[in-house]
VEXDREN-2710 file (C-alpha; in Angstrom, 1 decimal):
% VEXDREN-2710
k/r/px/py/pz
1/UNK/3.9/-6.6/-40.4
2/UNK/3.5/-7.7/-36.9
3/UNK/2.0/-5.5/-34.5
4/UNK/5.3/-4.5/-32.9
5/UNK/6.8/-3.4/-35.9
6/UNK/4.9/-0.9/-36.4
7/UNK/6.6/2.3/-33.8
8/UNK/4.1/4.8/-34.3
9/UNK/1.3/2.9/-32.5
10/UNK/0.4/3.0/-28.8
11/UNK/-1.0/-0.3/-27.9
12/UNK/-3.4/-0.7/-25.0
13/UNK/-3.2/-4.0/-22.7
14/UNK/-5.4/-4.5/-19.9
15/UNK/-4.5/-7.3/-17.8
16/UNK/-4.2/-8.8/-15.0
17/UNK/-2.3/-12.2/-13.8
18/UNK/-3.2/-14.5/-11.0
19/UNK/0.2/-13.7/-8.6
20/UNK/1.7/-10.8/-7.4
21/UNK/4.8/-12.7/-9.2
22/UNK/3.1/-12.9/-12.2
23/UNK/2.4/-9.1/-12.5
24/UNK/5.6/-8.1/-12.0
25/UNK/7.1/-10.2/-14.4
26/UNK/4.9/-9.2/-17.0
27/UNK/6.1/-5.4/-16.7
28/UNK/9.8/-6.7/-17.0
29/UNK/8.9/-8.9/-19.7
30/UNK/7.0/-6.5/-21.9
31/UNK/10.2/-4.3/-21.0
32/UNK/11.9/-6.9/-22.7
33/UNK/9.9/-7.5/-25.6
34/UNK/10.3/-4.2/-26.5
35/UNK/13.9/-4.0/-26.3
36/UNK/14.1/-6.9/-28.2
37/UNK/12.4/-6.5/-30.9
38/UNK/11.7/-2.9/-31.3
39/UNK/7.9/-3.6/-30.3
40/UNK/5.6/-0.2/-30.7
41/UNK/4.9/1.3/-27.2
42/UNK/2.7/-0.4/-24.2
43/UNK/0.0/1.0/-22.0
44/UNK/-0.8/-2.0/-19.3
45/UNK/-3.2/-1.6/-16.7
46/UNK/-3.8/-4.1/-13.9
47/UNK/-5.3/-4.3/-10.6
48/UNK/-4.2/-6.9/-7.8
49/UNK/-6.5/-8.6/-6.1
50/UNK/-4.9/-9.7/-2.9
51/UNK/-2.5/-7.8/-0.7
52/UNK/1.3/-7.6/-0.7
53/UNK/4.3/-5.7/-0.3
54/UNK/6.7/-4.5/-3.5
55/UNK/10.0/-2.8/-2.3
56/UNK/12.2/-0.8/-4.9
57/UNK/14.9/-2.4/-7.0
58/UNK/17.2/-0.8/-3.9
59/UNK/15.1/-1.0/-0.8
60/UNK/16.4/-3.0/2.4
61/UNK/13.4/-5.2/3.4
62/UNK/14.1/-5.0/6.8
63/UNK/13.7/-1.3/7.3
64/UNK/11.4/-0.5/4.5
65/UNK/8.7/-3.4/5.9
66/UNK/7.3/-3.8/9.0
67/UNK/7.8/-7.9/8.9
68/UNK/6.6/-9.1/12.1
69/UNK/3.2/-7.9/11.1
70/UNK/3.5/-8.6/7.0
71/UNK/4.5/-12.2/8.5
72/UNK/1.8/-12.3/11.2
73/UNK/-0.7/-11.4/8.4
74/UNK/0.4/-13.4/5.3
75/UNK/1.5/-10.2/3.4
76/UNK/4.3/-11.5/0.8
77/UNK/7.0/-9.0/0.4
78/UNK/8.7/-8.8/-3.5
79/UNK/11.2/-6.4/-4.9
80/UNK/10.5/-4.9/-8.2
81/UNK/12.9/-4.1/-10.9
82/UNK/12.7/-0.6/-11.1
83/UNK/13.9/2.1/-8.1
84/UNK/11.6/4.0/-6.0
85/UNK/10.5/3.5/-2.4
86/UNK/8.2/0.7/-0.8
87/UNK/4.2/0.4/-1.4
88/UNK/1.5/-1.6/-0.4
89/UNK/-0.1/-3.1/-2.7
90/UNK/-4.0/-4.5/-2.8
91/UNK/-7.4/-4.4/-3.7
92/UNK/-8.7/-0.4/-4.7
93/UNK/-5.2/0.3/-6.1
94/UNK/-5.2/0.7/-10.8
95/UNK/-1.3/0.4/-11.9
96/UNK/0.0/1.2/-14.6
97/UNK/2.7/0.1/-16.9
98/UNK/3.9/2.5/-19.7
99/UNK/6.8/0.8/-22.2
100/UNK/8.0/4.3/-23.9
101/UNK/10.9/4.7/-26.4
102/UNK/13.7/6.6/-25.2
103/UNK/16.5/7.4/-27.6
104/UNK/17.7/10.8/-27.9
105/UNK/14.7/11.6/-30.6
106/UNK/11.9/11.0/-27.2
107/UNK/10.3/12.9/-25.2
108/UNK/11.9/10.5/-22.4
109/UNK/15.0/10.8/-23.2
110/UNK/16.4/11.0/-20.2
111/UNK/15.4/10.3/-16.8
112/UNK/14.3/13.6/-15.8
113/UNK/12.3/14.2/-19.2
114/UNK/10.3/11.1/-19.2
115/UNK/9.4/12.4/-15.6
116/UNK/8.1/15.6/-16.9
117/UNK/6.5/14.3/-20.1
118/UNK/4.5/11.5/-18.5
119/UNK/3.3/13.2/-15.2
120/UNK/2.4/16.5/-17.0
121/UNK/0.3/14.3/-19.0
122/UNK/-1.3/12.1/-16.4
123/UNK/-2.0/15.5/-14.2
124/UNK/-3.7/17.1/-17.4
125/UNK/-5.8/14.1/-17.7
126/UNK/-6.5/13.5/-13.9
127/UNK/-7.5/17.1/-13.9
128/UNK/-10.0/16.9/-16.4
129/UNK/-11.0/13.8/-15.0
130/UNK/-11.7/14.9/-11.6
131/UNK/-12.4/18.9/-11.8
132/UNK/-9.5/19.1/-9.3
133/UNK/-6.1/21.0/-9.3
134/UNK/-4.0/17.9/-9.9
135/UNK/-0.1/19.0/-8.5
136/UNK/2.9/17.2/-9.6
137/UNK/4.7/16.9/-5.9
138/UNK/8.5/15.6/-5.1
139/UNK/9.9/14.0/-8.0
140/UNK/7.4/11.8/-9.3
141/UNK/4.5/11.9/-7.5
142/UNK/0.7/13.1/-8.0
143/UNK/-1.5/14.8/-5.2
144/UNK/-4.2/17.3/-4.6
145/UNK/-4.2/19.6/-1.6
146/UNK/-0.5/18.1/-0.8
147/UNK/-2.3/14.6/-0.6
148/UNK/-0.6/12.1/-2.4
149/UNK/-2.8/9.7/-4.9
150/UNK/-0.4/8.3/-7.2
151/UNK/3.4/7.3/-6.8
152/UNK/5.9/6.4/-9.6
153/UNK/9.4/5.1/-10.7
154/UNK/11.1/3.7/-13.8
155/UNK/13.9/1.8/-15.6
156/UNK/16.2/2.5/-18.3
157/UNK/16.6/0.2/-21.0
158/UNK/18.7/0.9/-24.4
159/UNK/15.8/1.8/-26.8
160/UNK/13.3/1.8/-24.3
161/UNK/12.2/2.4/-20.5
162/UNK/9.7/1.0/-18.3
163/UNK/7.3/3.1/-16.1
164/UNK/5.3/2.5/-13.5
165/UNK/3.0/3.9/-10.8
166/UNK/0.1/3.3/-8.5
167/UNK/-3.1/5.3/-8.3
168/UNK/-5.2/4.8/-4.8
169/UNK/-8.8/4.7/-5.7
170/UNK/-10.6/2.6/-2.6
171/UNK/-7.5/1.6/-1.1
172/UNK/-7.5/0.4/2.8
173/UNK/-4.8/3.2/3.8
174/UNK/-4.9/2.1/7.5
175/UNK/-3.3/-0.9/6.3
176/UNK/-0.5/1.0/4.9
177/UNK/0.3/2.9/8.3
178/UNK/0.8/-1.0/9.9
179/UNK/2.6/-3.0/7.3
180/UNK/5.1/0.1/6.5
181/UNK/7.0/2.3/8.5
182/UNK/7.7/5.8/7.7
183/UNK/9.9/5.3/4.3
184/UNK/13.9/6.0/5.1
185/UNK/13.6/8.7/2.4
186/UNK/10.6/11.2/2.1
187/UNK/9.4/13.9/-0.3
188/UNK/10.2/17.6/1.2
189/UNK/6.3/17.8/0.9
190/UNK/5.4/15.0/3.2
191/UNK/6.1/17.3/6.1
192/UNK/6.7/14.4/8.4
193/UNK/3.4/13.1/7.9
194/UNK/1.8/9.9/8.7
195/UNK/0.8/7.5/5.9
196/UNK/-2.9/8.2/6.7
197/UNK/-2.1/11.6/6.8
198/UNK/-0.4/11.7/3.6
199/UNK/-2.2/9.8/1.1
200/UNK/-5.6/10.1/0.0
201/UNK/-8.0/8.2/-2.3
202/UNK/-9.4/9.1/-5.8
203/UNK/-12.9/7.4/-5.3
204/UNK/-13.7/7.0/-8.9
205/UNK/-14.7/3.7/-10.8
206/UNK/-11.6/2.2/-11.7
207/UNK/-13.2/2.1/-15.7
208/UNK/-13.7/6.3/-15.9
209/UNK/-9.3/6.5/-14.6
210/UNK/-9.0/3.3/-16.9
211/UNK/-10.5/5.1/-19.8
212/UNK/-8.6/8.6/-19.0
213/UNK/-5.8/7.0/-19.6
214/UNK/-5.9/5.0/-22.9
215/UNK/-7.3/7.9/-24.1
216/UNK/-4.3/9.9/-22.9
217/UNK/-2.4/7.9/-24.9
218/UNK/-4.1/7.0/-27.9
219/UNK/-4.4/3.7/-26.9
220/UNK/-6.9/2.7/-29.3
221/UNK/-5.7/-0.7/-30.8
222/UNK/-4.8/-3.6/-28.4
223/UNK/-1.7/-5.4/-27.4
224/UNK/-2.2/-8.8/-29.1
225/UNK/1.3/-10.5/-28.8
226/UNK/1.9/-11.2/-24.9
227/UNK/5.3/-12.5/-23.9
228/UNK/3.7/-15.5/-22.3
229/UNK/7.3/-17.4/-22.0
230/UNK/9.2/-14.4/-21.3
231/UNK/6.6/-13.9/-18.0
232/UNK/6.9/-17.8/-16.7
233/UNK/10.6/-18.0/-16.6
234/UNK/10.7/-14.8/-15.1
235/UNK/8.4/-15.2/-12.7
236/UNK/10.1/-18.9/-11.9
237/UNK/13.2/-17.4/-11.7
238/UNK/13.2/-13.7/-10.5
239/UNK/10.1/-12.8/-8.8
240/UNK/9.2/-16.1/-7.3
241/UNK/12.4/-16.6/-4.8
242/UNK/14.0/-15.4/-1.9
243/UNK/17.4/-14.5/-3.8
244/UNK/15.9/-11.6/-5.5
245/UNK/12.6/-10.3/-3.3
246/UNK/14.9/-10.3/-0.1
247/UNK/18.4/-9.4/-1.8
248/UNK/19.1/-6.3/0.3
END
């Protein structure tokens, strides 16, 4: 039986691609996979290595980024396919991919569910992690003291869903407060608060948060079958021109 066959497995995949394009095709892709042939579930983890912009499926790029200065400084600006608000991305950030089933028999099941079920279980594991009162803030974000260390968002397929989020580990946040204005819709717990004021970095070895999580879920076997083809034509297609990133 092939690897995906085989639902009752949680199959780990770390890896990371050479473009910003490339990593967010391979999140749609293994989406995909999954959907189409009723693959067992995906943990991906992946950190980028240069800096760049990813807006929500429906973010307007012109008031969610500052341009002038993403142009000045060669920060690329691409849309993702799941909703959300704007982030920075860059070097000191650990994403995450989760590919989860969803029918009615899940414990995501539902948009609100898969919420609760995966950020109860990333707070329990960050708290152990870090000996910190990990708070589950807004709809889908992570913070300690009100400080916000991890954002999220998702998409809804037939059998299964896609999501994702960001954890800040030795992120350049002053960055953040130039390339992004303040977002157009905020958490009730931001408080009006500055970027620098409202995010904080973990400060942990990306390995010890990289290990907290496969071992959150079971991830003990690896992801063997990649959708190699499925990532080039979308990242030719999709991620790579103006039509999509800059669509709204």
């Amino acid at each position: 039986m092939p690897e995906g066959r085989n639902p009752n497995r949680m199959l780990g995949c770390d890896l990371t691609l050479p473009s910003p394009q490339e990593n967010l095709a391979c999140d749609e892709a293994l989406m995909a996979m999954c959907e189409d042939h009723g693959a067992a579930e995906v943990l991906r983890l992946w950190e980028p290595n240069q800096y760049f912009v990813v807006v929500g499926y429906g973010n307007h790029v012109h008031s969610e980024v500052n341009l002038p200065f993403c142009q000045q400084h060669t920060i690329p600006v691409y849309r993702r396919c799941t909703g959300g608000g704007t982030v920075l991305q860059g070097p000191g950030v650990l994403n995450y991919t989760l590919i989860l089933r969803s029918d009615s028999a899940s414990q995501a099941h539902s948009i609100t569910a898969a919420n609760n079920f995966i950020l109860k279980r990333h707070q329990a594991a960050l708290a152990a992690l870090l000996q910190a009162p990990v708070e589950i803030r807004g709809h889908t974000d992570l913070a300690i003291g009100g400080l916000k260390f991890c954002g999220n968002s998702q998409r809804r397929g037939k059998r299964f869903l896609l999501f994702h989020g960001s954890f800040l580990l030795h992120f350049d946040i002053e960055l953040v407060e130039r390339a992004l204005p303040m977002p157009s819709r905020v958490p009730d717990y931001r408080l009006g608060r500055s970027h620098a004021d409202f995010l904080m970095n973990l400060k942990i070895p990306v390995s010890l948060l990289k290990g907290a999580l496969l071992k959150a879920w079971d991830a003990k076997e690896t992801l063997a079958e990649i959708p190699w083809d499925r990532i080039a034509e979308l990242t030719r297609g999709k991620y790579m021109r103006d039509e999509w990133n800059y669509k709204f």
